[in-house]
N, C-alpha and C positions, 0 to 999 in steps of 0.2 A: 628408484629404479629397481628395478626386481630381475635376475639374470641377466642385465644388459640393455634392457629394454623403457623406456621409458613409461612412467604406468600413469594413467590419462585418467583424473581426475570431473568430477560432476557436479554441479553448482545447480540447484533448482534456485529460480526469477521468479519473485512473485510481482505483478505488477498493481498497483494499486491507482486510483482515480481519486481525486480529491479535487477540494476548492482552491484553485493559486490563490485568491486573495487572503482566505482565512490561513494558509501555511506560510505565507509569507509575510504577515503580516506585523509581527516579533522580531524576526530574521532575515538573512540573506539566506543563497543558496550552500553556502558555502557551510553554513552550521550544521546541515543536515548532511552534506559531503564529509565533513571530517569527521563525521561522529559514527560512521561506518565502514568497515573494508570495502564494501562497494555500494555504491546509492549513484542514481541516474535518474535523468530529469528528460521523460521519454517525449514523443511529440506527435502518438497516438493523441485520439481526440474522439470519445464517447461519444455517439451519433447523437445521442439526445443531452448529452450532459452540459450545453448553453457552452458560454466564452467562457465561464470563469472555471476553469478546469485543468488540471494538470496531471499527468501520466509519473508516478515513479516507481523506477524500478528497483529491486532490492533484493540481496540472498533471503531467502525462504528463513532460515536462521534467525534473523534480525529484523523479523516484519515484528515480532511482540513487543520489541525492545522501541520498534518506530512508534510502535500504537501505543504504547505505554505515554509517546510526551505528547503532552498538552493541546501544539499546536496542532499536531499530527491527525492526535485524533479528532479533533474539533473539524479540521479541515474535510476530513473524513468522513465527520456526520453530518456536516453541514450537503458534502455532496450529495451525498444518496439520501438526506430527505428532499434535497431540491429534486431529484430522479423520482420519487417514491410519487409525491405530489405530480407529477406526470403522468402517472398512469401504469398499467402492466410492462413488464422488462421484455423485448424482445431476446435478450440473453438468457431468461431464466434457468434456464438444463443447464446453465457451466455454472452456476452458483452454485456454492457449497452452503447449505444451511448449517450444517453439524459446524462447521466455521465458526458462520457470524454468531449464532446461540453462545459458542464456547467466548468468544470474545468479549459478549456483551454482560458474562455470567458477574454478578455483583455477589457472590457470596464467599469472594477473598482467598479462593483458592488458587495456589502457584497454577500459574500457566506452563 
């Protein structure tokens, strides 16, 4: 509180699209819930990203720490090469290149 007032805190969602079957394929949902202050299992659905697709969503904070495990990010690439194989994104402009680049960087620097 600050003067009396209660003071209203801000959370950036990142939401990510991935393969339900490759994330879940090790685990339940439940390892991925516990393993974060917040993780949600959204029920958006990528116009072109087929059935096997899952929406989660997670503090901005803890997207590196999601992409850091195994199933994560396998699920991950598995999606968007299955997308990539498709053809041009109708979403293109809300992508962040400088992102995926920094993400995909293999030269072992802290993120």
């Amino acid at each position: 509180m600050i003067d009396g007032e209660e003071q209203v805190t801000m959370q950036l969602i990142v939401a990510v699209f991935l393969a339900k079957s490759v994330l879940f394929r090790n685990h339940l949902a439940e390892y991925f819930t516990d393993k974060f202050e917040f993780l949600a299992f959204g029920n958006t659905l990528y116009p072109t990203g087929g059935q096997d697709q899952q929406e989660v969503l997670l503090y901005a904070e803890d997207f590196f720490t999601f992409f850091d495990d195994p199933d994560a990010y396998e699920a991950i690439r598995t999606f968007n090469l299955r997308l990539m194989r498709k053809g041009a994104c109708n979403n293109s402009r809300y992508h962040c290149f400088d992102l995926a680049d920094e993400m995909l960087r293999t030269d072992n620097m802290k993120r």
